[in-house]
C-alpha positions in Angstrom: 20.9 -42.4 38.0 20.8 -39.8 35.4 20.3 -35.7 36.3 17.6 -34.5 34.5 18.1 -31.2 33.4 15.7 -28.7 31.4 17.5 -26.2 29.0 15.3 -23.4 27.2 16.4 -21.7 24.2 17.7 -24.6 22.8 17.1 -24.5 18.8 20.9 -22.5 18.6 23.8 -20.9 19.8 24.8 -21.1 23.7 21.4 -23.2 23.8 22.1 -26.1 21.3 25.7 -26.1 22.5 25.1 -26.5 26.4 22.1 -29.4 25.5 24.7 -31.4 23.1 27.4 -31.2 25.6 25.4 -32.5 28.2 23.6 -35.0 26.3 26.9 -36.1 24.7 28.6 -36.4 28.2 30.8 -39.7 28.2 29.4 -40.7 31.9 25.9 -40.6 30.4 25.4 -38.0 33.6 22.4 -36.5 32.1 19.0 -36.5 29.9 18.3 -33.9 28.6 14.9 -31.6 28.0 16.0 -29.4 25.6 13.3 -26.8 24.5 12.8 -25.4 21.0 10.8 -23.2 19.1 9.6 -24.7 16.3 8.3 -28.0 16.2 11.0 -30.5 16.7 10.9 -32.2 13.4 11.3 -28.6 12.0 14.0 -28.0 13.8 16.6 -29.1 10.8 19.9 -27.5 12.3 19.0 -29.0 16.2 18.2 -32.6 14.8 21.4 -32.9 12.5 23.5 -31.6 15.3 22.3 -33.7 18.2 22.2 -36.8 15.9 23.1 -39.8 18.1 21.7 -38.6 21.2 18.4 -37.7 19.7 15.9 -39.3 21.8 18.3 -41.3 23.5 19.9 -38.8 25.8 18.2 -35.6 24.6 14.7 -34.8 24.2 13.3 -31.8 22.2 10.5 -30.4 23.4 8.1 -27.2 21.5 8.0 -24.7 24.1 8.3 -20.5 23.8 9.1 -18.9 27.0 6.6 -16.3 26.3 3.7 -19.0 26.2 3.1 -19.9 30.0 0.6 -22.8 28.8 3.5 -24.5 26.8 5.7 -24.3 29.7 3.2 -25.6 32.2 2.8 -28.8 29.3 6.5 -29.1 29.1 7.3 -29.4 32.5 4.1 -31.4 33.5 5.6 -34.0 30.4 8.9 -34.2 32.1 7.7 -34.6 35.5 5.1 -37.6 34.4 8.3 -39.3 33.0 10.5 -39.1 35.8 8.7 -37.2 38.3 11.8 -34.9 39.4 13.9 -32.1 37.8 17.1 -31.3 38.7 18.9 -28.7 37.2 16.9 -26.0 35.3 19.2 -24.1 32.8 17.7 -20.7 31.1 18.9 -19.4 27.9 16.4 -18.4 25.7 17.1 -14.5 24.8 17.0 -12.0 22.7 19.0 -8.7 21.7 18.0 -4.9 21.8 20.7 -2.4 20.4 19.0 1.5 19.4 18.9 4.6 20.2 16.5 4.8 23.8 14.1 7.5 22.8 13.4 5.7 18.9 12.8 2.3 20.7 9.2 1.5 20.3 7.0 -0.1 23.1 6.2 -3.1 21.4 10.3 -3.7 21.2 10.5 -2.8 25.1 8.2 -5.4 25.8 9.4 -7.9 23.3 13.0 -8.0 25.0 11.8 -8.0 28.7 8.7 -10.5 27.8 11.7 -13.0 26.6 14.8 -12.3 28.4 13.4 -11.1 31.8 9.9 -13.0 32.4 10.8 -15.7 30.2 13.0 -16.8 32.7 10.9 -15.9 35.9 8.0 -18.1 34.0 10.1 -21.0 33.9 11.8 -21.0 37.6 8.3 -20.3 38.9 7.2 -23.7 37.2 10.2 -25.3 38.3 11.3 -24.1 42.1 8.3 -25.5 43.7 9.4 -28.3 42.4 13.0 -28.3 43.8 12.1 -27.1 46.6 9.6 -30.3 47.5 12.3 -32.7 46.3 14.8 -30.7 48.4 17.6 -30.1 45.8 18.3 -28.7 42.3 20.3 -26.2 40.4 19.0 -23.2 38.4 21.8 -21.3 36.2 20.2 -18.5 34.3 22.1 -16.7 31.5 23.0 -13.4 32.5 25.9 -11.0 30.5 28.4 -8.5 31.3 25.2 -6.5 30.4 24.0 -7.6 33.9 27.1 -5.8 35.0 26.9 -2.8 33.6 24.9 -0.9 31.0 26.6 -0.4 27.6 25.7 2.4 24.5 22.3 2.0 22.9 22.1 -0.9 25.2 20.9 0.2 28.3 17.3 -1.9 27.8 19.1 -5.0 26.9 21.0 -4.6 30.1 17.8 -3.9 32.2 16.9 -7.6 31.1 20.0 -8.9 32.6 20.5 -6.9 35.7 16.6 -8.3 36.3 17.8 -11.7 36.0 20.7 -10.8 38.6 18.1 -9.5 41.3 15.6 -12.0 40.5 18.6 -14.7 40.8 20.0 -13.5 44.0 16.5 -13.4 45.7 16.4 -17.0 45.1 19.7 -18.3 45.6 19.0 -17.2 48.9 15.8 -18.6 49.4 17.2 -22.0 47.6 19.9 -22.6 50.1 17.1 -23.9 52.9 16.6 -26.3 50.2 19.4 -27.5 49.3 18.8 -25.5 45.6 21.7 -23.6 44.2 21.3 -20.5 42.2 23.9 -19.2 39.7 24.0 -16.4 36.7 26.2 -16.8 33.8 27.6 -13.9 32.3 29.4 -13.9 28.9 30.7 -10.8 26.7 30.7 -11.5 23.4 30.0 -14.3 22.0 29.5 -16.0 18.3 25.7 -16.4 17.9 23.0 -15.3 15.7 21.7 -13.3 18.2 22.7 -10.1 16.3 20.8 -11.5 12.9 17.8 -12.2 15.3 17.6 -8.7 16.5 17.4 -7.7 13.1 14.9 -10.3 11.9 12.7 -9.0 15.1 13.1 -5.5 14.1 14.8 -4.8 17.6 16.8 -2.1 16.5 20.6 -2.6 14.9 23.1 -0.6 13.3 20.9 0.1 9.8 17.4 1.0 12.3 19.6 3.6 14.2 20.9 5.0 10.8 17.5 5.1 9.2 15.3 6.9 12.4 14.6 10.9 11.6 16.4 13.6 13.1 19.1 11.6 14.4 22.0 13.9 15.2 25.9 13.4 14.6 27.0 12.5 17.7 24.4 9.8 18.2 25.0 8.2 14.4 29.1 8.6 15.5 28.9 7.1 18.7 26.2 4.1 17.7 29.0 3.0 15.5 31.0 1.8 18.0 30.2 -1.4 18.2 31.3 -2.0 14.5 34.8 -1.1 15.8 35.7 -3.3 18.7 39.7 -2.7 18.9 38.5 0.8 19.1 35.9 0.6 21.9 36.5 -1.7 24.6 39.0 -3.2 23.2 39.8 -5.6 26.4 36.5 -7.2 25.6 35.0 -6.6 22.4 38.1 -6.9 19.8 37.3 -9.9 17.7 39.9 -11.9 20.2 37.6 -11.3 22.7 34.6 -13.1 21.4 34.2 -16.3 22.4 32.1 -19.8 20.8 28.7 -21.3 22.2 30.8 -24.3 23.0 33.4 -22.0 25.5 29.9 -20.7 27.8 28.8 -24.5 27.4 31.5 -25.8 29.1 31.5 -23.2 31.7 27.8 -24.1 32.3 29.1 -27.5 32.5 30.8 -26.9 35.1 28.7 -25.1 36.8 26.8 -27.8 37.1 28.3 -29.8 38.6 30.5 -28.1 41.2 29.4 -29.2 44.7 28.9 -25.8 45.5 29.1 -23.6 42.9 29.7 -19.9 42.6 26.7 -17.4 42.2 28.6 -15.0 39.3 30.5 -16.7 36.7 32.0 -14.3 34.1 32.9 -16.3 31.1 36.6 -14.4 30.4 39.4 -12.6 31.7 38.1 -9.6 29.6 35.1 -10.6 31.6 36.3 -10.8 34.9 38.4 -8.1 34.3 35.5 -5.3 33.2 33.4 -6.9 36.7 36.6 -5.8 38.7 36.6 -2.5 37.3 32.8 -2.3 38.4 32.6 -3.6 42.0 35.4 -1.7 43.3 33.5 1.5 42.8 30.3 1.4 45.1 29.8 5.0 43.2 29.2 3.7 40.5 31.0 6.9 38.8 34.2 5.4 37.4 32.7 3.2 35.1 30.8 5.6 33.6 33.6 8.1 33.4 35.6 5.5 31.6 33.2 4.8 29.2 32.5 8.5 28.3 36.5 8.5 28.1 36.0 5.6 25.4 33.8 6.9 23.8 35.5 10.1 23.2 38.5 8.7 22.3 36.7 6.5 19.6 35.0 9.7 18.4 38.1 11.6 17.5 39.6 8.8 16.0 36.1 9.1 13.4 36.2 12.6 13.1 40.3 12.3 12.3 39.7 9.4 9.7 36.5 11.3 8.2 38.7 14.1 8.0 41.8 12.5 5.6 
């Protein structure tokens, strides 16, 4: 018998690649609930993509994760149909990259209303669930953000180090029944989650440039990002980055290990940087590397600025 498995944030990227692997899945494993946006038939890029499995295999459904009354009718439809769920996978997010004191309210709650209770809303409709049919798997899509917090970052990363905590509390909880919990955490990787941002007006490289006042140092070091082989080089140098299809697999996986892992990071860049992290229990040489970064990136500026 088929797993059925709920995916949000489905109409692209990490989204559209996990719900076509599955749905695609030569042992016919799985149907698929794979939530979008728009209105399915709208959905132009998710229906030529998924063609052949379309209703056969995978099932689009309308559903925002900010909109608890479409994700009480989404799960209610999938539950009349087959009256279990068995692996709920959360993806739907969005990016945040300014300066902090220029980020607005509205962009604050924007990012957390998504990323952070976007994901809560959708377990709390799910566990109860699980936990009456005694099994399940929840993977939620954490980051290396949920690691640690990067430049001009730090609110994006508050998203994801919520999902961490929120995921731990019930990974514990899910083991006295039989539900395991895991957190997926990628770098970089080739999405339009950059061009969202921008479309959102949540910040981005031409927002920091254009706020009053700013001074050199923060217009200097915001730049960084442009410049991966400069800054963080071991994990955000254009090697580095990976595909949709590259987390899809992992999640894949994930999936369907008897008992899987509660951290998955996505690379060896990725593994690497979380390393680096959990052997401090300060907490201080992580930062003191990055300010070392950081430096080092601004020289290399001011010397190229100054030729």
């Amino acid at each position: 018998m088929p797993e059925i498995v709920f995916i949000s944030g489905c109409s692209s990227g990490i989204g559209l690649a996990t719900a076509m692997l599955l749905a695609h899945d030569p042992q016919k494993r799985f149907l698929v609930y794979a939530t979008v946006l728009k209105p399915p038939a709208e959905e132009v890029e998710f229906r030529k993509r998924t063609e052949g499995a379309l209703n056969v295999t995978l099932f689009p459904i309308q559903m925002d994760v900010t909109k608890e009354e479409m994700i009480v009718d989404a799960v209610a439809m999938v539950m009349k149909k087959h009256s279990r769920i068995d692996i709920l996978i959360n993806i739907a997010g969005l990016n945040l990259f300014d300066i902090t004191e220029y980020i607005s309210s509205r962009a604050m709650r924007r990012v957390f209303d998504v990323n952070f209770f976007g994901t809560v809303r959708v377990t709390q409709e799910v566990l109860p669930i699980m936990k009456q049919q005694r099994s399940g798997r929840i993977i939620n899509m954490g980051s290396v953000h949920g690691l640690v917090a990067f430049p001009y970052m730090g609110l994006y990363g508050a998203t994801k180090q919520a999902i961490v905590a929120f995921s731990q509390e019930i990974a514990v909880i899910g083991r006295f029944f039989n539900i395991r919990v895991s957190v997926i955490e990628p770098g970089g990787v080739n999405t339009a989650i950059m061009e969202n941002m921008i479309a959102q007006q949540l910040g981005g490289r031409q927002s920091i440039r254009s706020h009053p006042n700013v001074g050199d140092t923060d217009r200097t070091l915001s730049t960084c990002f442009d410049h991966g082989e400069d800054f963080h080089s071991d994990l955000l140098s254009p090697s580095q980055i990976q595909e949709p299809d590259d987390i899809a697999k992992l999640i894949l996986r994930v999936a369907t290990e008897e008992k899987p892992h509660f951290r998955y990071q996505t690379s060896q860049a990725c593994r690497n940087l979380a390393e680096r992290f959990f052997k401090d229990v300060t907490g201080d040489s992580f930062i003191e590397f990055q300010v070392r970064e950081l430096e080092s990136f601004r020289r290399k500026v001011q010397e190229s600025a100054g030729k």
